[in-house]
C-alpha positions in Angstrom: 207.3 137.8 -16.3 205.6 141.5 -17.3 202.7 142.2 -16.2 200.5 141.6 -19.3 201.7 137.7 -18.8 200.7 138.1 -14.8 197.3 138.7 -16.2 197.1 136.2 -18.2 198.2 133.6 -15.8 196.2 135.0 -13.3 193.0 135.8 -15.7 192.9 131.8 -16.3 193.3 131.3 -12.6 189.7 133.1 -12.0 188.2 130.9 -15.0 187.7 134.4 -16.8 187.7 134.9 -20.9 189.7 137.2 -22.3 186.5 139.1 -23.3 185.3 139.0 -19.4 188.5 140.8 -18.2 188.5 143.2 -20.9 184.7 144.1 -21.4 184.3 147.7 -20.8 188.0 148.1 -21.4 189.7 147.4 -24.4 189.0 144.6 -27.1 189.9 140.7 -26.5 192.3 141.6 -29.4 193.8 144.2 -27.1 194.0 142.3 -24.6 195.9 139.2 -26.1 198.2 141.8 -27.4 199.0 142.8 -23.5 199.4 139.1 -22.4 201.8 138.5 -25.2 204.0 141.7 -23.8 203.3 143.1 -27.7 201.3 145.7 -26.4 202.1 148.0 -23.7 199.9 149.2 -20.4 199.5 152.4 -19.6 198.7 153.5 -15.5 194.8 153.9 -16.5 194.7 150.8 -17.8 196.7 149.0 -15.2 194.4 150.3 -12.8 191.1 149.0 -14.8 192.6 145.8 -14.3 193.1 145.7 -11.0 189.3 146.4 -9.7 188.5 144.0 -12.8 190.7 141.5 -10.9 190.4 142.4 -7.8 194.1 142.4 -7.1 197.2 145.1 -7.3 198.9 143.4 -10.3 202.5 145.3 -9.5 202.6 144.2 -5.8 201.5 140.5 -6.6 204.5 140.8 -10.1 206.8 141.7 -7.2 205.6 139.2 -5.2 205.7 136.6 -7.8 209.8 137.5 -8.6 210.5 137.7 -4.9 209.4 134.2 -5.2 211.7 133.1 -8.2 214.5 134.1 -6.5 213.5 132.3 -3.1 212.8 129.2 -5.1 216.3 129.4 -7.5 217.8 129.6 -4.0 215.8 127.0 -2.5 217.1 124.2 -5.7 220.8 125.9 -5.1 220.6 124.9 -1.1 218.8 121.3 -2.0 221.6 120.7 -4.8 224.6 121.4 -2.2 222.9 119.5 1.0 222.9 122.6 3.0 219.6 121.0 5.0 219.2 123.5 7.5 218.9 126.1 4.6 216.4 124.2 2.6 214.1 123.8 5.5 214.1 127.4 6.3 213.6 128.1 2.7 210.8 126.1 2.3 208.7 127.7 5.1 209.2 130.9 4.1 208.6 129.8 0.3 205.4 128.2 1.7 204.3 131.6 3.3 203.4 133.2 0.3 200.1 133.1 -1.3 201.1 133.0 -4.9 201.7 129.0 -4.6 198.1 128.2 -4.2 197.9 129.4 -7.9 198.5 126.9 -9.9 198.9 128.8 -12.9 201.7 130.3 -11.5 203.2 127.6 -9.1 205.0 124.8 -11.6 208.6 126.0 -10.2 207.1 125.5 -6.6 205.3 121.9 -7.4 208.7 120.1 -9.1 211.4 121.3 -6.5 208.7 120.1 -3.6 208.6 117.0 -5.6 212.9 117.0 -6.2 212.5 117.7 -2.0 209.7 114.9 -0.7 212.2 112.6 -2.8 215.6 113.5 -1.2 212.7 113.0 1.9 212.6 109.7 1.0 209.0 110.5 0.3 208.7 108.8 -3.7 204.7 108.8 -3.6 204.4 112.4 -2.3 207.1 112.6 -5.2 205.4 110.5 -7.7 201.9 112.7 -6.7 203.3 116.1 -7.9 204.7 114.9 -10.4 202.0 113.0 -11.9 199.9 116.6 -12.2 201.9 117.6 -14.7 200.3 115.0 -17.3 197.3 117.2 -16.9 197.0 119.5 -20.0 195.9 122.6 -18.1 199.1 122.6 -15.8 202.0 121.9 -18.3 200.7 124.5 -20.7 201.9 127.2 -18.0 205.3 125.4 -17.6 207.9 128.4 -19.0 211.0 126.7 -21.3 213.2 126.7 -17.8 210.2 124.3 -15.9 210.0 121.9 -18.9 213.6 121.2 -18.4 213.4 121.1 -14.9 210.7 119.1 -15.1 212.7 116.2 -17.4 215.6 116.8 -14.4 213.3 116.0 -11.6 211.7 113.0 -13.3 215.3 111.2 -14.2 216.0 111.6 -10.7 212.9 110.2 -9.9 213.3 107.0 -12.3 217.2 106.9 -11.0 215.6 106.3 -7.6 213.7 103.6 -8.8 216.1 101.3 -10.5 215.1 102.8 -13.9 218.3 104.1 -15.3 217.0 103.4 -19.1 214.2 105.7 -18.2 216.2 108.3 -16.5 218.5 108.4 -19.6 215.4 109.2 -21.8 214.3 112.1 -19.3 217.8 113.6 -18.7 219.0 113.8 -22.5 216.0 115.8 -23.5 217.1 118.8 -20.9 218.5 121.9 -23.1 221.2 123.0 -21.5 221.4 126.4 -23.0 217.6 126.7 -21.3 218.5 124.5 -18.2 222.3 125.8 -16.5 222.1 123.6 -13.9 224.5 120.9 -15.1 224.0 118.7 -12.1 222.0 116.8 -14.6 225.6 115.5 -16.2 225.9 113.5 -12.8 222.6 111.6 -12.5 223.7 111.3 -16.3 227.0 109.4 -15.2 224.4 107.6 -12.4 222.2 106.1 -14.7 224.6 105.0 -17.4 226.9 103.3 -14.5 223.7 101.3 -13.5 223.3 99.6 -17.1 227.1 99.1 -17.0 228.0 101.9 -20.1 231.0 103.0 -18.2 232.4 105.1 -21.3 229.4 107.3 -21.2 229.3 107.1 -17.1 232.7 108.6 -17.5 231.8 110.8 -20.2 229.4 111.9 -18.1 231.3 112.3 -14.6 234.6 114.1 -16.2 231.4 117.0 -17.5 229.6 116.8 -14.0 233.2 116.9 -12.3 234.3 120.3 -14.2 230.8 121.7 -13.5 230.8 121.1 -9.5 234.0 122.5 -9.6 
């Protein structure tokens, strides 16, 4: 993420029009242009911004990949069982103030929701995950969420007893997009619960070469 999208995801936050951030600064045109990382911002301008927005936008950018990388880490820790890890993880992940914002907290919501499940929690599960049906939250979902998002709810139906539905989640993940082939094994899960055991196989030989 550049900064033009960190305005953007953090201008809709604050309920504020492109026009409202801008006014006094550059056009709405202008400023669409700098969201869509076509345009580039100069120092004055970055600093407009910031008393517009009341925020430092490079501190809270750095913030916001410091967090990536805590939460890629985080699903790497959940995905190989290293408990201690994830809990230790998920306080320090919790610490910082960026996942209040919901614009910018998809990643955050679906691995607590992958979590509360390995928890045993489904409804805390079934909670986060039912947010996403809301229009305003999965238009900020990046190309990597949207498959993540499919991942966590196949798990989710695989829990249930609903390997059909799993099936229907897991084969829309991309995995040019989505690299974390762990997928191929809840895959080989779901197919061995409606007793396809050619594709279960298919499935476990890919999930097999990937784990190792």
């Amino acid at each position: 993420m550049n900064s033009g999208a960190f305005i953007k995801y953090y201008r809709i936050f604050m309920g504020m029009t492109q026009k409202q951030v801008g006014d006094g600064i550059c056009t709405p045109g202008h400023i669409s242009k700098i969201e869509s990382g076509h345009l580039h911002l100069t120092k004055d301008k970055l600093a407009l911004f910031n008393r517009r927005l009341g925020i430092n936008i490079e501190n809270e950018l750095k913030a916001f990949h410091k967090l990536q990388r805590e939460l890629d880490l985080w699903h790497d820790v959940m995905i190989k069982q290293i408990n201690g890890k994830v809990e230790l993880l998920k306080e320090t992940i919790e610490q910082n103030p960026l996942v209040k914002i919901e614009t910018l907290n998809v990643t955050y919501k679906l691995l607590r929701a992958r979590y509360h499940m390995v928890k045993g929690n489904m409804q805390e599960s079934e909670f986060l995950l039912n947010q996403f049906s809301n229009k305003r939250l999965s238009f900020h979902m990046r190309d990597y969420d949207c498959h993540l998002y499919y991942h966590v709810n196949g798990m989710f139906e695989l829990l249930k007893g609903n390997a059909k539905k799993a099936i229907e989640f897991l084969q829309k993940i991309n995995g040019e997009v989505y690299t974390n082939f762990e997928y191929y094994y809840h895959l080989a899960l779901a197919y061995q619960q409606l007793d396809q055991h050619d594709q279960s196989f298919h499935y476990s030989v890919r999930s097999l070469h990937h784990f190792k």
